[in-house]
Structures are given as structure tokens and as C-alpha cells.
C-alpha positions as CSV (number, residue, x, y, z in Angstrom):
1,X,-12.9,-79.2,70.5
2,X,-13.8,-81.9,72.9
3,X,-17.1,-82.3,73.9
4,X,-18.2,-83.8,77.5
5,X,-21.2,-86.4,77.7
6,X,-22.0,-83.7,80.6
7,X,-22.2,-80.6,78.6
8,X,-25.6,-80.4,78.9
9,X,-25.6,-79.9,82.5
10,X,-23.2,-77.2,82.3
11,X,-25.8,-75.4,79.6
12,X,-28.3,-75.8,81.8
13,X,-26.4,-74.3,84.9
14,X,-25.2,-71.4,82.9
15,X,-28.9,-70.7,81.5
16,X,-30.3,-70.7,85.5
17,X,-27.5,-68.3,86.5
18,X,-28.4,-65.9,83.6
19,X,-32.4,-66.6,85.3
20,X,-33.6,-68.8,82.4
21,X,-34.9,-72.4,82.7
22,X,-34.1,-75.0,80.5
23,X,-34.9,-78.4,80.6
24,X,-32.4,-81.7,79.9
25,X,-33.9,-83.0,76.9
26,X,-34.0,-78.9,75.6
27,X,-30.1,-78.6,76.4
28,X,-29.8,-82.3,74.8
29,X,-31.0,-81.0,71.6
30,X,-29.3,-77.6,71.9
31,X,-25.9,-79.3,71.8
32,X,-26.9,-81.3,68.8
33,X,-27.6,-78.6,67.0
34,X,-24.4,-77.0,68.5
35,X,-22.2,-79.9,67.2
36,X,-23.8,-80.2,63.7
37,X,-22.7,-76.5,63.5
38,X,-19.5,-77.3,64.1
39,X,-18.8,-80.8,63.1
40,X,-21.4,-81.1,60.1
41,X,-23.9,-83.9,60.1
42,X,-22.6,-87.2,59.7
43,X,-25.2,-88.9,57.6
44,X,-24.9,-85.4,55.2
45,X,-20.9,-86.3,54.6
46,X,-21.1,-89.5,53.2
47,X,-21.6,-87.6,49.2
48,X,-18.2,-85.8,50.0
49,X,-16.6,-89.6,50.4
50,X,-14.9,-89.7,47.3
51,X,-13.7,-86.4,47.8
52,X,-12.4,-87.0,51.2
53,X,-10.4,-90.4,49.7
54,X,-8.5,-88.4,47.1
55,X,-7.8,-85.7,49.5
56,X,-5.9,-88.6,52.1
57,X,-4.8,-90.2,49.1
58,X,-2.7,-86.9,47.7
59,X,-1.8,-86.4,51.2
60,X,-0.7,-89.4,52.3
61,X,0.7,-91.6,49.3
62,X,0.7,-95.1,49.4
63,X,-2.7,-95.3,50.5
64,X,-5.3,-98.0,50.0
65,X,-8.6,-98.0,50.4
66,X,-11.6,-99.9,48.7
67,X,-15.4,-98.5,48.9
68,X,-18.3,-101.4,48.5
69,X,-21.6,-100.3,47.4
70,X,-25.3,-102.3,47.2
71,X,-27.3,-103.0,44.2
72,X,-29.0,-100.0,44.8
73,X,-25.8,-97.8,44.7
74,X,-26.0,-96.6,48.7
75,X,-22.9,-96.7,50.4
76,X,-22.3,-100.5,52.4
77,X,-18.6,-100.6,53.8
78,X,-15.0,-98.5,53.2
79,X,-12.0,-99.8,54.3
80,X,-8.5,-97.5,54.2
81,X,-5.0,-98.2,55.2
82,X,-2.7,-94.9,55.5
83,X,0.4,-95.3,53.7
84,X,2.4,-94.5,56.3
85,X,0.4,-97.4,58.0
86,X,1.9,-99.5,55.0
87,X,5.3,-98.4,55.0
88,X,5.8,-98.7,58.4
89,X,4.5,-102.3,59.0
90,X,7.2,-103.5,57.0
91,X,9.5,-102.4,60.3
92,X,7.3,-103.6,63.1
93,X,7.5,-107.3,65.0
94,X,5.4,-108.9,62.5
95,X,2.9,-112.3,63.3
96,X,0.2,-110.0,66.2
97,X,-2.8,-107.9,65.8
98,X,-6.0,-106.8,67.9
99,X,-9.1,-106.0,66.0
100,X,-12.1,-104.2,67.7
101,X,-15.5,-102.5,66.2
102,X,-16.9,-99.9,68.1
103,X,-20.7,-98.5,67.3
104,X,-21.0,-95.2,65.9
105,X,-23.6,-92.5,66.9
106,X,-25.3,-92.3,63.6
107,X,-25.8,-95.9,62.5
108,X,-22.7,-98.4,61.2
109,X,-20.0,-99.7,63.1
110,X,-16.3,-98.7,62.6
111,X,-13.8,-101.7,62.5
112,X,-10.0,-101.3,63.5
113,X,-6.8,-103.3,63.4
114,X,-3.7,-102.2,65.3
115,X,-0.3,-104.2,65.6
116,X,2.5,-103.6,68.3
117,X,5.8,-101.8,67.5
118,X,9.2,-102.5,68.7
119,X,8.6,-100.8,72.0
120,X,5.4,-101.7,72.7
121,X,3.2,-99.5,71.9
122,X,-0.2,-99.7,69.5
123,X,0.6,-99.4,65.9
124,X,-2.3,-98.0,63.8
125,X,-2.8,-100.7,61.1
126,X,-5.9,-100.2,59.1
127,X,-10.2,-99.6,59.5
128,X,-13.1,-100.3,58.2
129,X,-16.6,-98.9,58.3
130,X,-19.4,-101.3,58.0
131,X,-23.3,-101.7,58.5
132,X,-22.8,-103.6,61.4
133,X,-20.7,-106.7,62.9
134,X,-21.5,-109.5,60.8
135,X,-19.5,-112.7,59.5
136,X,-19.6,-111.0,56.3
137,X,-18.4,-107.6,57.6
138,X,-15.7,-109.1,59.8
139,X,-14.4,-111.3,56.5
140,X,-14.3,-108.3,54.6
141,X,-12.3,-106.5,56.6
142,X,-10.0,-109.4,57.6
143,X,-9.4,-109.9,53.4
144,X,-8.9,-106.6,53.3
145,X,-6.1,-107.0,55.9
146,X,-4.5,-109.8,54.2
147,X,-4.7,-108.5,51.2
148,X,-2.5,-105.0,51.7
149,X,-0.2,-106.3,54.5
150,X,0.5,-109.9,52.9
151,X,1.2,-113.3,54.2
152,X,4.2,-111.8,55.6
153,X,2.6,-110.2,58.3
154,X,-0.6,-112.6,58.3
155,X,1.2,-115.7,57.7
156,X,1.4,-119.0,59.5
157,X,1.3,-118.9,63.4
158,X,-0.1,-115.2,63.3
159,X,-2.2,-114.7,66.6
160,X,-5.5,-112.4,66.2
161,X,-6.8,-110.9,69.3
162,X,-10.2,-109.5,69.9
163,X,-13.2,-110.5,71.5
164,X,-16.2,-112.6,71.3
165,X,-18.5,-110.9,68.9
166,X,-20.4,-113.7,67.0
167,X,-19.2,-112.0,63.8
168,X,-15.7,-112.1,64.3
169,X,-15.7,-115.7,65.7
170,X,-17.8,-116.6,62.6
171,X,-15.4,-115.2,60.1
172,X,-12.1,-116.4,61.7
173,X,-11.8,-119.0,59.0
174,X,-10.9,-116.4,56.2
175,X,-7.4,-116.0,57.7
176,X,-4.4,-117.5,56.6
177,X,-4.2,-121.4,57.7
178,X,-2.5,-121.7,60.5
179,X,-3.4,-118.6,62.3
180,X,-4.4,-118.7,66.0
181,X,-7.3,-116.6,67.6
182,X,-6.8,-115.1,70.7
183,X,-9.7,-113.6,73.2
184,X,-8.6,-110.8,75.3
185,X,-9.4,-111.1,78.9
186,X,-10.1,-106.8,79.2
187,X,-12.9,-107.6,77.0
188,X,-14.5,-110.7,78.6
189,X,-14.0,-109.0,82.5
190,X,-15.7,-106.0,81.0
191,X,-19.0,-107.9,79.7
192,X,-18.6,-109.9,83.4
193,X,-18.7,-107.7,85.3
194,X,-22.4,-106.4,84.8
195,X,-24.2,-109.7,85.3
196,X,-21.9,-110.0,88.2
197,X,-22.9,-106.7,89.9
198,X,-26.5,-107.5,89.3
199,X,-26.3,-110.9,91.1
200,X,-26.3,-113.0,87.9
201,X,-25.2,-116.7,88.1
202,X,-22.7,-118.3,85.5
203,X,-23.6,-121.7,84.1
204,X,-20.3,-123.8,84.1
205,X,-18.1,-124.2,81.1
């Protein structure tokens, strides 16, 4: 089930029609509650972690995955790699990946690596869930990646594409020597275009 970001406006139509009033922030938290209902609360799953883990492990074999906790026990970062993921790389061009992190609703920031099969397409490589983008978070993810696909994917001459989180830049140096980092232009025309809409000036480079 597939949520809209507009789904509060249709609540809010269908409770006028029935002759009730309901106000944005009202339907806002209606939904919430709607989704939690359905979905469970994120920050509430975390305890079933281990549980969740074997489950994908027993279903999917061949699967790696590595949980890092602070000195206080709470949970800091997971990484996984399907074995499927595994398996497969071992058929696809070798010597590319793209790495993004996207922020999640309800705190952390979930890290992904995809590499490009023989026809093109994305090819699921591995993720990560972390506290947020950090040179520390983006170097354990990337020695996670080296680690379970090898130097024969990550080896000399392997090009890394993402974009220009400080993070990411920062922890570049854990890959293999020789490896190249690429920035993609999607990203940089994306972050652009804002301060070009608003009349913003660029200082030369």
C-alpha cells in the first residue's frame, strides 16, 4: 500500500463531503496514526533487528550483514548484502558503483551501493543504515563494501560515483589505491538549480 504525500487532502475532502470539518494538521496526524497501524512504528522495530537478520539470512543464504553498537549498547549502524546480491556480482562488468544516502523519516540515514549489469541496468549491491553522513559512516560502509565484494570488484582503476556530501569526499581515501571518484552531474544540477531559481550568484571556480 502506497501512500501519497497528498493523502491528507483527500481525508479532508472525504470528511467535508460526509459534512464534517477537519483541519490539515488534524488529517496530518490522522494518517500517522493510520500508517503506524499498518506499518508499525519505526523507532518500535529496531528490538525485532536480530530477528529480522536471521529471518533474511534463512531466506536468503549467503547473506552478510554486520550490526555496530555504542558503549552504551543502542543500536549505531547495520550494514547487509543479500546473497543473491553476492552471488550475482561475480557475473556483472566489474570496476563501477554509485553510492547515495538518503534521510529517513524517523532519524538516521540509509546508505546504498548499486553497480551496473550487462545490459545496463542498476544492480542492487549492498546498504547500510547509519546515524547520519559522516566520514566515519561513509568509511564504514565503503569497508564494508570492500570487504564482501573483494579487490576484485574494488580493485585498481575502480570509479566511485556519488555526490558531494562532505562525508563521502572525506572518506574516499579508505578505498582501494588507485580507485577514481566520480561526481554525478544529476546530483550537482539538482542542488543548482535552487540557488539558481532564487537569483543566487555563483563565485567562480
Amino acid at each position: 500500500m502506497l501512500v501519497r504525500k497528498d493523502t491528507n487532502q483527500h481525508l479532508i475532502a472525504d470528511a467535508k463531503a460526509s459534512r464534517w470539518t477537519v483541519t490539515a494538521p488534524t488529517a496530518t496526524r490522522a494518517l500517522q496514526e493510520a500508517r503506524k497501524l499498518l506499518y508499525g512504528c519505526p523507532r518500535e522495530s529496531y528490538p525485532w533487528l536480530d530477528a529480522w537478520l536471521k529471518a533474511t539470512t534463512d531466506a536468503n543464504p549467503g547473506t552478510l550483514w554486520d550490526v555496530q553498537a555504542g558503549e552504551d549498547g543502542e543500536f549505531t549502524s547495520l550494514f547487509v548484502a543479500f546473497g543473491g546480491s553476492i552471488a550475482g556480482s561475480r557475473h556483472i562488468p566489474p570496476g563501477f558503483a554509485c553510492v547515495d544516502g538518503c534521510h529517513l523519516g524517523f532519524g538516521g540515514t540509509l546508505l546504498i551501493a548499486v553497480g551496473v549489469d550487462a545490459l545496463g541496468s542498476q544492480y542492487p549491491l549492498a546498504f547500510a543504515i547509519i546515524g547520519n553522513e559522516s566520514k566515519d559512516s561513509w568509511g564504514y560502509f565503503f569497508l564494508k563494501l570492500v570487504e564482501v565484494f573483494g579487490d576484485t570488484f574494488f580493485g585498481p582503476s575502480f570509479g566511485l560515483m556519488g555526490d558531494q556530501d562532505k562525508g563521502m569526499q572525506a572518506a574516499l581515501g579508505d578505498l582501494p589505491e588507485g580507485s577514481v571518484a566520480l561526481k554525478c552531474h544529476v546530483h550537482m544540477s539538482c542542488n543548482i538549480k535552487p540557488v539558481a531559481n532564487e537569483g543566487g550568484r555563483f563565485e567562480p571556480v
